[in-house]
C-alpha positions as CSV (number, residue, x, y, z in Angstrom):
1,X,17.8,56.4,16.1
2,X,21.4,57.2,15.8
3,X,22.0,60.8,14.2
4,X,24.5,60.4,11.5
5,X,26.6,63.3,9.8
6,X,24.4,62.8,6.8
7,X,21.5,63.4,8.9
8,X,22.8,66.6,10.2
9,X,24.6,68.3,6.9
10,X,21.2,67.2,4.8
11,X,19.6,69.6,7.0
12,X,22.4,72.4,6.5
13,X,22.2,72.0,2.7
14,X,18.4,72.5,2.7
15,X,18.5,75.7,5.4
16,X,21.7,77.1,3.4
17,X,19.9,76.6,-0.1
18,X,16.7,78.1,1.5
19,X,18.6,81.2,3.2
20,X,21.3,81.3,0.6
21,X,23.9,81.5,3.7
22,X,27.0,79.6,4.1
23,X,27.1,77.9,7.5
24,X,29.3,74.8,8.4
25,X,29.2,72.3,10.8
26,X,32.2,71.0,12.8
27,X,32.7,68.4,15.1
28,X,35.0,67.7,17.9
29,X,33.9,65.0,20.3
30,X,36.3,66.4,23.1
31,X,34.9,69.4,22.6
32,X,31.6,68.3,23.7
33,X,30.4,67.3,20.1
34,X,28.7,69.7,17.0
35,X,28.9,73.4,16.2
36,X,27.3,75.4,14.0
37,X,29.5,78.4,12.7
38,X,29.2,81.2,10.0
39,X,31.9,82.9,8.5
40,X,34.7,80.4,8.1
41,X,34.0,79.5,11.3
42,X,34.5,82.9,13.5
43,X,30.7,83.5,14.3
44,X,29.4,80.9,16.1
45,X,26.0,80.4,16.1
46,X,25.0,77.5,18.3
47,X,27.8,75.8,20.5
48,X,29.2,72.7,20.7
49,X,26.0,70.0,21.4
50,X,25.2,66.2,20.9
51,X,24.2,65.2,17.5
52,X,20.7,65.0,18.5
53,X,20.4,68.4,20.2
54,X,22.1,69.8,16.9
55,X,19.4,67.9,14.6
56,X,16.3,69.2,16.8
57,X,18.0,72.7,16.4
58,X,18.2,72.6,12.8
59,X,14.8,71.3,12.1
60,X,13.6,73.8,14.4
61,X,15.3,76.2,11.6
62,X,14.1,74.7,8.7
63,X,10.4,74.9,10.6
64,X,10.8,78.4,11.0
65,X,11.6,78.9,7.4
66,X,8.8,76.8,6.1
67,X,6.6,79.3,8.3
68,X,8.1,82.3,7.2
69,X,6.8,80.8,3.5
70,X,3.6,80.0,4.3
């Protein structure tokens, strides 16, 4: 399955909605790949990481929220 950017900002929508945060994704493949930041971009809250790593690390956020629910 190739991870898409829809793939991976469909996640961020639901965890930002869910923690009413504001974090972004960049990507910069020279870089090493994707990056999840918070505050315009000055915290940094997982490094750069392939698409995949960065769509198993989200969902393991949105899990964790679903728990928290529950």
């Amino acid at each position: 399955m190739v991870i898409s950017k829809r793939h991976l900002e469909s996640r961020l929508h639901t965890i930002n909605r869910e923690c009413k945060q504001d974090y972004d994704l960049n990507y910069a493949s020279c870089y090493g790949g994707w990056q999840l930041t918070a505050n315009n971009g000055s915290t940094v809250i997982c490094h750069r990481v392939p698409a995949r790593q960065m769509l198993s690390f989200l969902d393991g956020i949105i899990l964790g929220i679903t728990d928290l629910k529950n």
